[in-house]
C-alpha angles and dihedrals in degrees: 000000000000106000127179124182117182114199125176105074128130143108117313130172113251099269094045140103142225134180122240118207124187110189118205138204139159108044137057110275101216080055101077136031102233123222138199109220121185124199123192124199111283090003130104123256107274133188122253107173155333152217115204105209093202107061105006092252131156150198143190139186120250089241093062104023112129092027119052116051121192116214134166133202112205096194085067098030090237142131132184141195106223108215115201128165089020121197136204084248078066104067104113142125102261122220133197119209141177117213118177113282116237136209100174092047118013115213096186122055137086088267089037098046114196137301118253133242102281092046091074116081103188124042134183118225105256135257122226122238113186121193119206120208 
C-alpha cells in the first residue's frame, strides 16, 4: 500500500521558512515523479513543484521560484519542499503526490512543466503552512 505522510508544517511570520517532509512507503521510488501541491482556502489545488526521478529534473512555479527548493533523499525515502522568504500568499495546506514517471513523454522538468492535478494517483493529506503578515 502507497502511503505518504507530509510533516513540517506550522505558523510562521512572513520572512520566515519552514521544511516540508513527505515521507513514502509502499511503492519503488525510481517508479513516480513526485509533486508538491498547495490548496488555500476557496482556491483550486495548485502545483507547486516537482522532482522528475529520471532524469533529476525540477520545476517550480513562477509564484515560489527562488525561494522554495524540492530534494529527496532516497536512503530515507523522503523528500522535502524547502520554504524560504515565506509570504502571507503562501498560507496553504500542502500536499505531496506521485504521479507515474515517464521516459517517452516527461511530465516534470523546466521544458516539461508539471502535471496537473488529476495526473497524480496518490496523494498525502496535507500539511498546513500559515504565513503571518
Amino acid at each position: 500500500e502507497v502511503q505518504l505522510v507530509e510533516s513540517g508544517g506550522g505558523l510562521v511570520q512572513a520572512g520566515g521558512s519552514l521544511r516540508l517532509s513527505c515521507a513514502a512507503s509502499g511503492f519503488t521510488f525510481d517508479d513516480y515523479d513526485i509533486g508538491w501541491f498547495r490548496q488555500a482556502p476557496g482556491k483550486e489545488r495548485e502545483g507547486v513543484s516537482c522532482f522528475n526521478v529520471i532524469d533529476g529534473g525540477t520545476y517550480y512555479t513562477d509564484s515560489v521560484k527562488g525561494r522554495l527548493t524540492i530534494s529527496s533523499d532516497y536512503a530515507k525515502n523522503t523528500v522535502y519542499l524547502q520554504m524560504n522568504n515565506l509570504k502571507p500568499e503562501d498560507t496553504a495546506v500542502y500536499y505531496c503526490a506521485l504521479e507515474i514517471a515517464s521516459i517517452v513523454r516527461p511530465r516534470c522538468g523546466v521544458a516539461a512543466g508539471m502535471a496537473s492535478v488529476h495526473e497524480y494517483v496518490y496523494w498525502g493529506q496535507g500539511t498546513q503552512v500559515t504565513v503571518s503578515s
